[in-house]
C-alpha positions in Angstrom: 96.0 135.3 19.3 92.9 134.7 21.2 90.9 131.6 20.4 87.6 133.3 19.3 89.5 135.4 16.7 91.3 131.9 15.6 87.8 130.7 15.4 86.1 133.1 13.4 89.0 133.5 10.8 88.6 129.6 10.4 84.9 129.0 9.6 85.4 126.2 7.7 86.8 124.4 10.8 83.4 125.0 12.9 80.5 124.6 10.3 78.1 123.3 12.7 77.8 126.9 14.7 78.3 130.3 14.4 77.8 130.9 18.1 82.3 130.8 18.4 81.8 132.3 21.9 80.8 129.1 23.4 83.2 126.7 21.6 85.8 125.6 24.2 89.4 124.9 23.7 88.8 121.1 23.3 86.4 121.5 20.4 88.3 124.1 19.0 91.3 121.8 19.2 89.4 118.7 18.1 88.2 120.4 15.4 91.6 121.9 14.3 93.4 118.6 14.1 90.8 116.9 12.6 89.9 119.1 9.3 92.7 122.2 9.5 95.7 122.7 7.4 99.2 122.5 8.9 99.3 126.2 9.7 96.1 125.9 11.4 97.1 123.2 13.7 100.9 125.2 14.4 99.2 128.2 14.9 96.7 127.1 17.2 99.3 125.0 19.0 101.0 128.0 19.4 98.1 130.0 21.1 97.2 127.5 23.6 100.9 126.0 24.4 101.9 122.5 23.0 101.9 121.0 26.3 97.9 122.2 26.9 97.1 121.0 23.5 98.7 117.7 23.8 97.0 117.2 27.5 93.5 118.3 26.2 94.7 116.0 23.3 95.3 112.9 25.7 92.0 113.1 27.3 89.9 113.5 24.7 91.5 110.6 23.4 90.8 108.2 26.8 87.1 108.7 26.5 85.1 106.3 25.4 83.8 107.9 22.0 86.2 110.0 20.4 85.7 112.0 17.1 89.4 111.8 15.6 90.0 110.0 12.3 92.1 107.3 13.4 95.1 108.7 10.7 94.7 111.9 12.9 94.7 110.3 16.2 97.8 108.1 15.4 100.0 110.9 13.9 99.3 114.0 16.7 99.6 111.1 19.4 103.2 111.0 17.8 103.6 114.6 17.1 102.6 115.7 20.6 105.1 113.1 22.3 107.9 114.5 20.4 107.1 118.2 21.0 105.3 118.4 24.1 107.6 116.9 26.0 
């Protein structure tokens, strides 16, 4: 599945625009892990690879403001070390 067709079956994950043609994969990620569903977050996984996810993952998490949920950071900081391996 190609990320703008994830994006645009999954409004409620990208309130803040409807422009999904411009949304990169790291705010589409971001946005995923922090307010999607299970599904969401496997399926999207999926689509971009578990070891792209958890990478873009990683260095969103290294910057110095990051928009996780700390509940979210901590558990796909575990999630992605046991299944991106």
């Amino acid at each position: 599945m190609n990320l703008e067709k994830f994006v645009k079956k999954r409004p409620y994950l990208f309130w803040s625009t409807r422009n999904y043609k411009n949304l990169s994969t790291a705010v589409i990620l971001e946005n995923t892990l922090n307010y999607g569903d299970f599904s969401d977050v496997k399926e999207l996984v999926k689509s971009i690879g578990p070891k792209e996810s958890a990478k873009i993952f990683r260095i969103q998490l290294r910057k110095a403001r990051s928009n996780y949920r700390p509940e979210v950071a901590h558990y796909f900081q575990l999630y992605f070390k046991k299944y991106a391996v």
